[in-house]
C-alpha positions in Angstrom: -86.2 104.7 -33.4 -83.4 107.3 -32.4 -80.2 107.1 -32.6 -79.9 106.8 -29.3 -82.2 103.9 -29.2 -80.1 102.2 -31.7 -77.0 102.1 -30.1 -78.8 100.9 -26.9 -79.8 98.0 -28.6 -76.5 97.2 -30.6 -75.0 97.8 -27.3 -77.3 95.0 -25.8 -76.7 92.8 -28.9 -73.0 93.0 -28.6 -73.4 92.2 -25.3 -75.3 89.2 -25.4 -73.0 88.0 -28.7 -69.8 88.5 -25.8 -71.6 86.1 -23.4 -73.0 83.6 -26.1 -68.8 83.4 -27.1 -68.1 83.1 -23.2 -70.4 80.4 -22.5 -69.1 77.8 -26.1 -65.8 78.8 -24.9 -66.9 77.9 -21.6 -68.7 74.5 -22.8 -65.6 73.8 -24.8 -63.0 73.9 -22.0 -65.0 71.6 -20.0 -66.0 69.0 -22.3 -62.1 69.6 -23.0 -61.4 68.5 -19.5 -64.1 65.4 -18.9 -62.5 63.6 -21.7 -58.6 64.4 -20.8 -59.9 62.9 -17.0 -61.4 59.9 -18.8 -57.7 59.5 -20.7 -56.1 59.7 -17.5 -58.7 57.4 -15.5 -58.2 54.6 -18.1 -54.0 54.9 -17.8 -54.2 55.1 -14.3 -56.4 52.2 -13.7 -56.4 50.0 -16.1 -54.7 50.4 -20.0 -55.2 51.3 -23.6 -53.6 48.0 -25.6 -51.6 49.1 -29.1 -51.9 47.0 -31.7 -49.7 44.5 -31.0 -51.1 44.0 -27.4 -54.3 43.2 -28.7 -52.6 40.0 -29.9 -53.1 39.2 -26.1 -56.0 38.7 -25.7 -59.0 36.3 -27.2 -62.5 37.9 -27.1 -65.8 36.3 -27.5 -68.4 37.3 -30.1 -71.7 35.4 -30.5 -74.6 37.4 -33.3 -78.2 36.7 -33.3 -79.9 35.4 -36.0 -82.1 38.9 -36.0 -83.4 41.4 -33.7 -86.4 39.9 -33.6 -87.6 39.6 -29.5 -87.4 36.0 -30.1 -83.7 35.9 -31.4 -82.5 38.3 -29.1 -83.8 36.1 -26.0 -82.1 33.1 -27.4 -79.5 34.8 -27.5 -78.5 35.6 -24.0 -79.7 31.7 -23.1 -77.2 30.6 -25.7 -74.9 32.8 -23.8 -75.3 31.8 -20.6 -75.0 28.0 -21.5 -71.7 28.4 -23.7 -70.2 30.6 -20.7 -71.0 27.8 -18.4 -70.0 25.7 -19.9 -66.5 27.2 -21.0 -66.2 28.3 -17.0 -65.6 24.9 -16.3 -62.0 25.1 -17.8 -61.2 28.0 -19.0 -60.3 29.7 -16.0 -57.3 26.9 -15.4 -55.7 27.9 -18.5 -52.4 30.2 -18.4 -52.0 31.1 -21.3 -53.9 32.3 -24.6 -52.6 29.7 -27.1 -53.5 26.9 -24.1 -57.2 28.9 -24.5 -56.9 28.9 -28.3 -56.2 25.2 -28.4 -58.9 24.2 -26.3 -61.4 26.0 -28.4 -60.5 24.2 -31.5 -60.9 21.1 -29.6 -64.5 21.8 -28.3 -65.9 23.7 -31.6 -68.1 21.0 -32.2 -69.2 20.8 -28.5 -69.6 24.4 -28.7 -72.1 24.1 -31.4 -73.9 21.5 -29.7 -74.5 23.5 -26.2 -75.7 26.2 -28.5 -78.1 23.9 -30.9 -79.7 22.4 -27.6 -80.6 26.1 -26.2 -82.1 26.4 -29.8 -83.7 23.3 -30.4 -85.1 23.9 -26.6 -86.9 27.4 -27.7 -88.7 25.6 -30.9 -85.7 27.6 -32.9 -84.8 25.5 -36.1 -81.2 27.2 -37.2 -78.2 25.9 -35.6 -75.0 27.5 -34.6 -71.9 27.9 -36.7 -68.6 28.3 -34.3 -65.1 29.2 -35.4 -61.6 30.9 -34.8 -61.2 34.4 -36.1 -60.5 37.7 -36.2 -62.8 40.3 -35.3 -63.4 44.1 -34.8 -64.5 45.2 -31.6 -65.9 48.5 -30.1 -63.8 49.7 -26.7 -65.5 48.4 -23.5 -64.2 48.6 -19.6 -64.4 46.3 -17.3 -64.6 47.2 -13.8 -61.3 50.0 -14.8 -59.5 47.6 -17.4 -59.5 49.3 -20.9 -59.8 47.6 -23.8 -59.9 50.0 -26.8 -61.6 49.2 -30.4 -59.6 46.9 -33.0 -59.1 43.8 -34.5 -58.7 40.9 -31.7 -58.9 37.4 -32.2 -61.9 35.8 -30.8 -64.2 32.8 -30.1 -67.5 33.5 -33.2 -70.8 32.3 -32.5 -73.2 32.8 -35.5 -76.9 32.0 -34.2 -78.9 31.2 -37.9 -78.2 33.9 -40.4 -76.1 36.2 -37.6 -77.7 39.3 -38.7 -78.6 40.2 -35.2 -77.4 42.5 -32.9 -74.0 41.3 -30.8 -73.1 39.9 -27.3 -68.9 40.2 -26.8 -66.9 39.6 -24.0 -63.1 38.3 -23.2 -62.6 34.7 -22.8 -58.7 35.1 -22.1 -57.9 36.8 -19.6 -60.7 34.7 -18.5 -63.2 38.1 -17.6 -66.2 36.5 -18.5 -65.6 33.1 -17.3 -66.1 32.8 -13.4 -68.6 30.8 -11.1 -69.1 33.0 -8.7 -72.6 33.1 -7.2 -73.0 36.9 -6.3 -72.6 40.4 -8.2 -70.3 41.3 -5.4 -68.0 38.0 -5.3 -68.0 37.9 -9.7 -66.7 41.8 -9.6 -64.1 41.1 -7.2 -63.1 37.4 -9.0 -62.5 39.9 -12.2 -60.9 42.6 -10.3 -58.6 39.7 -9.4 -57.9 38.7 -12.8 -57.3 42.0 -13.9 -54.6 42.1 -11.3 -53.1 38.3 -11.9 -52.6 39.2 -15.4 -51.5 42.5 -15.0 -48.4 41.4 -13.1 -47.5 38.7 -15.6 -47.3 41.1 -18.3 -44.8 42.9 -16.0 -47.3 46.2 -15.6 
């Protein structure tokens, strides 16, 4: 190859290294800008809690005993049964040390709803319930941020709790509504959001 040839072809190298550099500059910037937007999205419409106001709040945690299908399934019925049957006061309470208080009441009830749903799916481990703290990954719900930490929570331990995990928020009372419908259950939180929202003075 001539010289000629040569410096065609570092000329088309260089050229392609240039628009290689472009482009990850390119990919940078936005990926740059999609997560500033999410920042901003979560400030704007709902909030990242510090430390301190995680102290608000009291999640739920329940583990299955393994991710075995028939654990899993259990799981959600155990769920579903404990929610209902938390959703019957839960939502009355004002405060988080009223909710505190009346799950050290009903621990042992707690344990029984769960121990039914068991027993009913020929499952012969029982549920342990207590008070504690827990770490917990960041979730949204319907715009209200609640970034990873330690929060105290409700914890349901199905058998050996080696499972995979089902979390939600029993104060503010997010998880803890009758509503019928998808559509009337999203606005019922919505309204929650906002209900506790302006007692905290936001």
């Amino acid at each position: 190859m001539g010289k000629i040839g040569l410096k065609q072809k570092n000329k088309k190298c260089g050229s392609a290294a240039r628009k290689g550099f472009i482009m990850r500059k390119f990919c940078i910037g936005f990926i740059t800008v999609i997560l500033l937007a999410s920042v901003f999205f979560a400030l704007k419409n709902g909030f990242l809690p510090d430390k301190e106001e995680n102290k608000e709040y009291l999640r739920i945690h329940i583990r299955a005993d393994s991710n075995d299908e028939a654990d899993r399934n259990v799981k959600y019925k155990v769920k579903d049964a404990v929610v209902s049957y938390l959703a019957k006061d839960i939502p009355d309470l004002t405060s988080k040390e009223e909710a505190e208080n009346y799950l050290k009441r009903n621990l042992k009830n707690i344990e029984k709803v769960a121990d039914d749903v068991l027993s009913e799916n020929g499952l012969d481990y029982k549920c342990s319930a207590r008070l504690g703290e827990e770490e917990f990954p960041t979730r949204v719900y319907d715009g209200f941020c609640l970034k990873s930490g330690y929060y105290d929570a409700l914890i349901l331990e199905l058998g050996s709790g080696e499972g995979n995990n089902w979390w939600c928020v029993v104060y503010p009372p997010f998880c803890f509504t009758s509503a019928p419908v998808k559509y009337e259950y999203k606005s019922k939180i919505i309204e929650i959001i906002k209900d506790f929202k302006a007692k905290r003075g936001k």
